[in-house]
DOPA-728557 format. One record per residue (C-alpha): residue number from 1; y, z, x. Coordinates in Angstrom, 3 decimals, padded with zeros to 6 digits, m for minus. Each point is the difference from the previous one (the first is absolute). Layout:
resi=NUM&north=Y&up=Z&east=X
...
END
This chain:
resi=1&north=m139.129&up=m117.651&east=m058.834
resi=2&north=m000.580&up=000.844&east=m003.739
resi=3&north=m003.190&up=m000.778&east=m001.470
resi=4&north=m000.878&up=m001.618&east=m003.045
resi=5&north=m001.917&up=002.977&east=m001.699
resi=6&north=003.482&up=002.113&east=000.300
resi=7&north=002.032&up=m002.282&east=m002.051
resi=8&north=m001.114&up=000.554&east=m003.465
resi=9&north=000.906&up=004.073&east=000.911
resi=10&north=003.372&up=m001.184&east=001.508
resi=11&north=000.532&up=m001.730&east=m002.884
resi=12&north=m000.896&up=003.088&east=m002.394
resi=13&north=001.799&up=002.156&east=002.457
resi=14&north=002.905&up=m002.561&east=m000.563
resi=15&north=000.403&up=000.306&east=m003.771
resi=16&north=m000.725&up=003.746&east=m000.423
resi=17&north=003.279&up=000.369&east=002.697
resi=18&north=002.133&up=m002.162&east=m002.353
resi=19&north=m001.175&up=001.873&east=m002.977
resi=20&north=001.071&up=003.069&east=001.744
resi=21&north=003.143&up=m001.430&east=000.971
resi=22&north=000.597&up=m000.577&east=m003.322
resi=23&north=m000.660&up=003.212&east=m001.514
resi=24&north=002.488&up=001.424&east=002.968
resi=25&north=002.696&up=m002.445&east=m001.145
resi=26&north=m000.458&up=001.101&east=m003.945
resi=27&north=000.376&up=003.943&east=000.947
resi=28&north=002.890&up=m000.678&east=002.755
resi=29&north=001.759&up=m002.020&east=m002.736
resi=30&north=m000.525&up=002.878&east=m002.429
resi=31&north=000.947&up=002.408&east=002.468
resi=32&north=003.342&up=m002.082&east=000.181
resi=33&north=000.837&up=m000.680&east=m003.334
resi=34&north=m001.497&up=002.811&east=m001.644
resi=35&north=m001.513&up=m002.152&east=m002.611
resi=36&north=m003.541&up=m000.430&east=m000.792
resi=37&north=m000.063&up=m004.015&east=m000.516
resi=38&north=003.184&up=m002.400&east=000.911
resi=39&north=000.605&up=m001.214&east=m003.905
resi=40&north=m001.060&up=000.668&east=m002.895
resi=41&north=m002.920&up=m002.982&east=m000.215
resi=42&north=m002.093&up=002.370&east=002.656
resi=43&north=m000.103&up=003.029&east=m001.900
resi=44&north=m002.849&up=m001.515&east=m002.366
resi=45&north=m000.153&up=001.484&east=m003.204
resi=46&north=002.864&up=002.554&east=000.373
resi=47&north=002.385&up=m003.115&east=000.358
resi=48&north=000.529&up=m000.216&east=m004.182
resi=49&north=000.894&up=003.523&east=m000.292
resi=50&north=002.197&up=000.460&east=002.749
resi=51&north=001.804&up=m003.344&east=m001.029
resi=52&north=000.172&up=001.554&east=m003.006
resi=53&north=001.434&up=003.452&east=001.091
resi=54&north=002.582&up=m001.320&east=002.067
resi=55&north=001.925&up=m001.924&east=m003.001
resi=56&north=m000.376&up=003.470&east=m001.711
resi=57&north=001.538&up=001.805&east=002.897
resi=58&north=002.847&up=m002.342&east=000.114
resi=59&north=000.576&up=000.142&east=m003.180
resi=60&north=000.021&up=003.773&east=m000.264
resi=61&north=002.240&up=000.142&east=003.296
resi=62&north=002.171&up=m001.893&east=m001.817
resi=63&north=000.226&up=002.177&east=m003.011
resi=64&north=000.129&up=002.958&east=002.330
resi=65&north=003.339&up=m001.580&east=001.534
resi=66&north=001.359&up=m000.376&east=m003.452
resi=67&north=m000.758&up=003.630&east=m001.292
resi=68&north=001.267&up=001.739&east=002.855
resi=69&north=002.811&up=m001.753&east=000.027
resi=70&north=000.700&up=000.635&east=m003.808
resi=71&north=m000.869&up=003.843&east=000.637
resi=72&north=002.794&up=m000.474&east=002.498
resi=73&north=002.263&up=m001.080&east=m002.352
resi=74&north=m000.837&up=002.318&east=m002.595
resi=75&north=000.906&up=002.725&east=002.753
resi=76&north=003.332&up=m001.206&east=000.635
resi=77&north=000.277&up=m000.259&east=m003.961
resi=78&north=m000.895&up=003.968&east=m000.517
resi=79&north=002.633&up=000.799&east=003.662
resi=80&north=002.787&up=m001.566&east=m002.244
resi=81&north=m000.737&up=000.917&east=m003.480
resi=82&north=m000.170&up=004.030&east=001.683
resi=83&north=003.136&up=m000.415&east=002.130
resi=84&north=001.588&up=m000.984&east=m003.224
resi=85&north=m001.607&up=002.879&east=m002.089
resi=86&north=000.883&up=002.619&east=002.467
resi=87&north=004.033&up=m000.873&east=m000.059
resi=88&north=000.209&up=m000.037&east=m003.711
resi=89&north=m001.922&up=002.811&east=m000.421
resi=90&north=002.518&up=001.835&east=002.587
resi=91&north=002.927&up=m001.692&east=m001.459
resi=92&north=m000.986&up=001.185&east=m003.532
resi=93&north=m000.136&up=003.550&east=001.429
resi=94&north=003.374&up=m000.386&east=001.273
resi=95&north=001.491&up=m001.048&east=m003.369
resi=96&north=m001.887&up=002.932&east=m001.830
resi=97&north=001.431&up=002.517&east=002.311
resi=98&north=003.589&up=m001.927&east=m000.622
resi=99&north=m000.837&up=000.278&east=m003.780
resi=100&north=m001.120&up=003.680&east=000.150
resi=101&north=003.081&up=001.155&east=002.203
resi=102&north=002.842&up=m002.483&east=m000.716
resi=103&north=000.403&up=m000.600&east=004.235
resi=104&north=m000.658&up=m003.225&east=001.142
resi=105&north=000.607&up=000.251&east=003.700
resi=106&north=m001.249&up=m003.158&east=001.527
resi=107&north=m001.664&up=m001.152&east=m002.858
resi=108&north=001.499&up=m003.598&east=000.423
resi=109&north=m001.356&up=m000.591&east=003.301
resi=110&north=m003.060&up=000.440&east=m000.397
resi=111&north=000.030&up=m001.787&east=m003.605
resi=112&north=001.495&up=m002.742&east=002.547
resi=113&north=m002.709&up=000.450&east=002.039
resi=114&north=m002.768&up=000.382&east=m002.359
resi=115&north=001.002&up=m003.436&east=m000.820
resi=116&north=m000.119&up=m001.773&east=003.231
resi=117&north=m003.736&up=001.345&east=000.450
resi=118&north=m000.736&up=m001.602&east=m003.473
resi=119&north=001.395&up=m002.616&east=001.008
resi=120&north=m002.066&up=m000.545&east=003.341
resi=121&north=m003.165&up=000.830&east=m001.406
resi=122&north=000.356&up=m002.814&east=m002.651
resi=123&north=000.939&up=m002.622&east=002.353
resi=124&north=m002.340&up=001.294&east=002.603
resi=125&north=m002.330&up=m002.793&east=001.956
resi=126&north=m002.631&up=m000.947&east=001.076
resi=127&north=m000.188&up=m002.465&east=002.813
resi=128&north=002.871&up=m001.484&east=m001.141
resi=129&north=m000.893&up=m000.156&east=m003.760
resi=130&north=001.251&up=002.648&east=m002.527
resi=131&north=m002.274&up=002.280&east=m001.585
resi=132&north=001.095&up=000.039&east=m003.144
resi=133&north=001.331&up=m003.162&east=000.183
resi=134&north=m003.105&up=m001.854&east=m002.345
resi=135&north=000.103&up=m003.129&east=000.944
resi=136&north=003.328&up=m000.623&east=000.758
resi=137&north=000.046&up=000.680&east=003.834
resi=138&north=003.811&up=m001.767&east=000.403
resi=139&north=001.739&up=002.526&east=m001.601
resi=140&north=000.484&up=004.235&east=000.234
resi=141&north=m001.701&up=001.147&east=m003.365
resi=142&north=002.812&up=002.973&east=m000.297
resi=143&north=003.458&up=m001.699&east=m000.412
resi=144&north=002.619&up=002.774&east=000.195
resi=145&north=001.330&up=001.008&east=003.353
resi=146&north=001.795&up=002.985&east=m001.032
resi=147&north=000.065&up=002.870&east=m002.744
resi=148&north=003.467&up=m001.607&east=m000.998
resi=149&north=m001.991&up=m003.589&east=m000.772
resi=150&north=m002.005&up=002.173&east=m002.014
resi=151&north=002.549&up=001.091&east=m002.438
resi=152&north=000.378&up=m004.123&east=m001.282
resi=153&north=m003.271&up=m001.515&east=001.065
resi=154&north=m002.700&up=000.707&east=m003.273
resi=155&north=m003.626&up=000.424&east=001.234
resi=156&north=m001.122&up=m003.423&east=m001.568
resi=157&north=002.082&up=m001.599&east=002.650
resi=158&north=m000.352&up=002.720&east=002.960
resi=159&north=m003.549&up=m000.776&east=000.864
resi=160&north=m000.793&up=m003.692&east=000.826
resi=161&north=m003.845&up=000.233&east=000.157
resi=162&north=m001.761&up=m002.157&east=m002.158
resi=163&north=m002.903&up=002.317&east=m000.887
resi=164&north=m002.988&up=m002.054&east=001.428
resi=165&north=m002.505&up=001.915&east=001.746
resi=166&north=m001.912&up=m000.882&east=003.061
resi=167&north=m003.646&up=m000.309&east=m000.165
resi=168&north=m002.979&up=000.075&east=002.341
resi=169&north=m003.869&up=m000.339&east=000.217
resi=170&north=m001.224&up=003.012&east=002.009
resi=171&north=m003.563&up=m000.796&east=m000.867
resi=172&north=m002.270&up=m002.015&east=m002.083
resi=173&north=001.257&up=m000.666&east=m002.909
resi=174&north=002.147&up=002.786&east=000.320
resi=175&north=003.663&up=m001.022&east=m000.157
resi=176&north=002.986&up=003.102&east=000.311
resi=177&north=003.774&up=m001.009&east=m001.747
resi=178&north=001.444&up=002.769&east=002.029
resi=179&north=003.942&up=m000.953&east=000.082
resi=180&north=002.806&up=002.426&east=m001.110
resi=181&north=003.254&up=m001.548&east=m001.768
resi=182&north=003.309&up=001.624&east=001.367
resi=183&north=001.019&up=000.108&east=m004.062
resi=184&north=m003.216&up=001.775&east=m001.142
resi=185&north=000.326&up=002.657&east=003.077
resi=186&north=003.999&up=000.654&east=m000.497
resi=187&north=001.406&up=m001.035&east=m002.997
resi=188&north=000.037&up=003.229&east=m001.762
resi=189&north=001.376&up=002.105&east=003.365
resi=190&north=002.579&up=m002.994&east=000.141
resi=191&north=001.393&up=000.827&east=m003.347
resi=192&north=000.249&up=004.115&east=001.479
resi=193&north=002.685&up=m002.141&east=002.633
resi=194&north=001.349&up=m002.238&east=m003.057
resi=195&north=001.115&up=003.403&east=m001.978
resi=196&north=001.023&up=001.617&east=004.000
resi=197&north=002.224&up=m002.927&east=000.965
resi=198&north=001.843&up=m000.517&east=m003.895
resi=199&north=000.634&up=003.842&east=000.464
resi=200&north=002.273&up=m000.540&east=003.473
resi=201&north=000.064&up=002.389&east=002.910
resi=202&north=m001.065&up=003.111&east=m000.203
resi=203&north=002.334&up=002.698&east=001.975
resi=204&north=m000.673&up=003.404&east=000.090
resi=205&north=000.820&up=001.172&east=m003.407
resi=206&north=m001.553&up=m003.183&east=m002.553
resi=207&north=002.015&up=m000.642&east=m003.288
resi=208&north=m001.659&up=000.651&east=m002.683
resi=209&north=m000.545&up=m003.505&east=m000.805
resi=210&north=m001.829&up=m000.122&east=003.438
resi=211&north=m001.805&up=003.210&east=m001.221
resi=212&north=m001.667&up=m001.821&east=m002.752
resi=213&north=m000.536&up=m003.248&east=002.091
resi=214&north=m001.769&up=002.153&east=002.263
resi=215&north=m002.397&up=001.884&east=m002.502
resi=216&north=m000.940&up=m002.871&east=m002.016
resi=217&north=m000.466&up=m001.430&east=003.927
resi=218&north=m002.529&up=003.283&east=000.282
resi=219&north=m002.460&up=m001.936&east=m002.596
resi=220&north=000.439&up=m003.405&east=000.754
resi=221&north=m001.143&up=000.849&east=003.542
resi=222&north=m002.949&up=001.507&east=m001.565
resi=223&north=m001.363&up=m002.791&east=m002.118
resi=224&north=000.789&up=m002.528&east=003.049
resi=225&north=m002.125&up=002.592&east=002.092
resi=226&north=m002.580&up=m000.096&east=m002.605
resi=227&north=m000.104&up=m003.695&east=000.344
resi=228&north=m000.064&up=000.330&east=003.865
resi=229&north=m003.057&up=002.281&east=m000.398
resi=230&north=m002.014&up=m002.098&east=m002.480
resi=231&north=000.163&up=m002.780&east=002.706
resi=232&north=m000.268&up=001.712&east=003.293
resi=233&north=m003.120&up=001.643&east=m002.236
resi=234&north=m001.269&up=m003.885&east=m000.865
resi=235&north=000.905&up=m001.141&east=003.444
resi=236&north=m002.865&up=003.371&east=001.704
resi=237&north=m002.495&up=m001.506&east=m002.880
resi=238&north=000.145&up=m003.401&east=002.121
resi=239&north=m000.156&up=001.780&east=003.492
resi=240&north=m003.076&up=001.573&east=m000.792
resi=241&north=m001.450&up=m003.299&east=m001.371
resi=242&north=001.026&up=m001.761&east=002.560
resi=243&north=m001.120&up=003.077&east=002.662
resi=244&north=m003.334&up=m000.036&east=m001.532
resi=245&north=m000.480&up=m004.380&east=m000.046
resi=246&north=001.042&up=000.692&east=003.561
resi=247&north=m002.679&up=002.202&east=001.002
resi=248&north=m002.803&up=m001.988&east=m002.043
resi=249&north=001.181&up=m002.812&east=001.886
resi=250&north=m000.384&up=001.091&east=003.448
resi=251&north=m003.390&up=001.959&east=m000.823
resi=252&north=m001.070&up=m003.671&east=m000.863
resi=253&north=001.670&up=m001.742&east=003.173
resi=254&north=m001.910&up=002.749&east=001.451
resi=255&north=m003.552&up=m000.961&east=m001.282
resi=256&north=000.628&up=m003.571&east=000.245
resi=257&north=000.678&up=000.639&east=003.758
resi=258&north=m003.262&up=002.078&east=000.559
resi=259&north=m001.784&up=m003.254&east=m001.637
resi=260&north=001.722&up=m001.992&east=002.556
resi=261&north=m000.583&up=001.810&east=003.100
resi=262&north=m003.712&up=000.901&east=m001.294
resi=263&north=m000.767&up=m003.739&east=000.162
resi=264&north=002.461&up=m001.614&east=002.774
resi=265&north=000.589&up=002.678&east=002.647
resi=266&north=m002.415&up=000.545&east=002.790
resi=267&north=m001.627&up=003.219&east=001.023
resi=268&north=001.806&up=000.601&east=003.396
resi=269&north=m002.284&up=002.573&east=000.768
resi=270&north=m003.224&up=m002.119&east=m000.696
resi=271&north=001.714&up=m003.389&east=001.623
resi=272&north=000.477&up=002.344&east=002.962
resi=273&north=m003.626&up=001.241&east=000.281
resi=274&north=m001.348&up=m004.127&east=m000.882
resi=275&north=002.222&up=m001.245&east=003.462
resi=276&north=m001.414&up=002.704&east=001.972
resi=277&north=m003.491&up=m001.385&east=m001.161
resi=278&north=000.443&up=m003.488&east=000.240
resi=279&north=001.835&up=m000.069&east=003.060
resi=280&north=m003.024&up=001.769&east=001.547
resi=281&north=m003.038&up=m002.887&east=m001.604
resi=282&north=002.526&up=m002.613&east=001.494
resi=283&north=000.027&up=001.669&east=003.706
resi=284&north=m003.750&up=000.425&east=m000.866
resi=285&north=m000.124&up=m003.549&east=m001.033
resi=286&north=001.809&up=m001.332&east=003.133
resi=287&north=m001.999&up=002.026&east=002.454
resi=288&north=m003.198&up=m001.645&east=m001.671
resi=289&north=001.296&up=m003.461&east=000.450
resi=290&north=000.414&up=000.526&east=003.144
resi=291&north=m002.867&up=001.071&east=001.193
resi=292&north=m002.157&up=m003.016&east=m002.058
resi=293&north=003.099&up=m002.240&east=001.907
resi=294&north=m001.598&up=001.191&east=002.818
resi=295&north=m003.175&up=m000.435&east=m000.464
resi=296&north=m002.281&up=m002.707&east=002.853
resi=297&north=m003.376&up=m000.045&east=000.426
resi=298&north=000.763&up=m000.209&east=003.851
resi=299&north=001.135&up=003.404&east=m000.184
resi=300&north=m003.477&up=000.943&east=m000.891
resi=301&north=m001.838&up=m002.470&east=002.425
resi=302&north=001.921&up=001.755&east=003.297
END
């Protein structure tokens, strides 16, 4: 039977188990969740800053989102605005050669087609809305379906953009207007197919009406590539800007994190090592109280 001198150590023995059951619990629930406290009211004096670098983080996420998807953009912006450089450019070698050697094999189909590409990179999309478009995402900002419609439709009423350009924060206050108007990107290479579509169809021999259509053709293609250039060139200024806001931004998402982590995750290593530890002072602890549980001072009187 127990004595009464071994209850005040049972007792001790008693509350040093339950701190030590504690302790275990904390580290097994860190060793579970990874996390150094459950919420933010247990991490003390950390709790204000780490409050206060979450908000940041989300907010810089956010602006993350927003600039990489406006770098996206601006990508599909510079694909276009070179698909449409490279045809003219070859279509305005094909018309010099016709000019300097009076043979215009073939020359009409790929005028023809030289079109058609202008005309799909100006009422291009992007999830549905047109690039070019401005603001006006109901309509194709490039009206004329054929070379023919070219010939009658001027190039106030060919393009149906409205010339407002999208805008975006990307970082604090830091906001980007990075849209491109179909008019301002193809109203000069439009008139090129104005003058090509007035002149008729070109056979193999051009009249020499056609002859002049087709050299004063030569430098209207050159000041509506000139205009191409100045904003494919304004359009690179962006994707650098935007490139380099990027990369600020996730070098910051990147500290903020290492704040985080510094003050909320747990040391796996070190939770590891404290179960091993405590696990061994609660055996200890339960081996002790058993032996004062056994304790009887007619064990000592045999």
């Amino acid at each position: 039977m127990a004595r009464v001198a071994t209850i005040p150590l049972q007792r001790t023995m008693s509350d040093a188990i339950q701190r030590a059951q504690e302790k275990l619990a904390v580290s097994q629930t860190q060793l579970n969740t990874t996390k150094k406290a459950p919420d933010f009211a247990s991490l003390g004096t950390e709790t204000v800053r780490n409050l206060s670098a979450h908000s940041l983080l989300a907010r810089q996420d956010a602006q993350s989102t927003v600039s990489k998807r406006v770098g996206t953009t601006l990508s599909l912006y510079q694909g276009q605005i070179e698909g449409i450089q490279d045809s003219i450019e070859d279509l305005k070698q094909q018309i010099t050669s016709t000019v300097g050697t009076g043979q215009s094999t073939g020359l009409q189909e790929a005028i023809e087609a030289a079109f058609g590409q202008l005309r799909a990179a100006l009422n291009s999309s992007e999830g549905g809305t047109p690039l070019f478009g401005g603001s006006q995402t109901s309509v194709s900002p490039f009206a004329p379906s054929t070379l023919a419609d070219a010939a009658t439709i001027t190039a106030d009423n060919a393009f149906k953009d409205d010339g407002v350009l999208a805008s975006a924060r990307i970082a604090d206050g830091v906001d980007v207007t990075y849209g491109i108007s179909a008019s301002a990107l193809g109203k000069g290479i439009y008139e090129a197919f104005r003058t090509l579509a007035q002149a008729g169809d070109i056979g193999a021999n051009p009249t020499d009406a056609q002859m002049d259509a087709l050299k004063q053709v030569v430098g209207q293609f050159d000041t509506g590539l000139g205009d191409l250039r100045a904003v494919n060139a304004e359009n690179g200024r962006k994707q650098n800007q935007v490139e380099s806001l990027t990369k600020r931004g996730d070098e910051r998402s990147l500290l903020l994190n290492g704040v985080i982590e510094t003050n909320e995750d747990a040391d796996l290593g070190q939770v590891a090592i404290d179960i091993a530890q405590q696990t061994t002072v609660l055996q200890a602890s339960y081996s002790v109280f058993a032996q004062l549980a056994g304790l009887s001072l007619v064990t000592y009187m045999k």
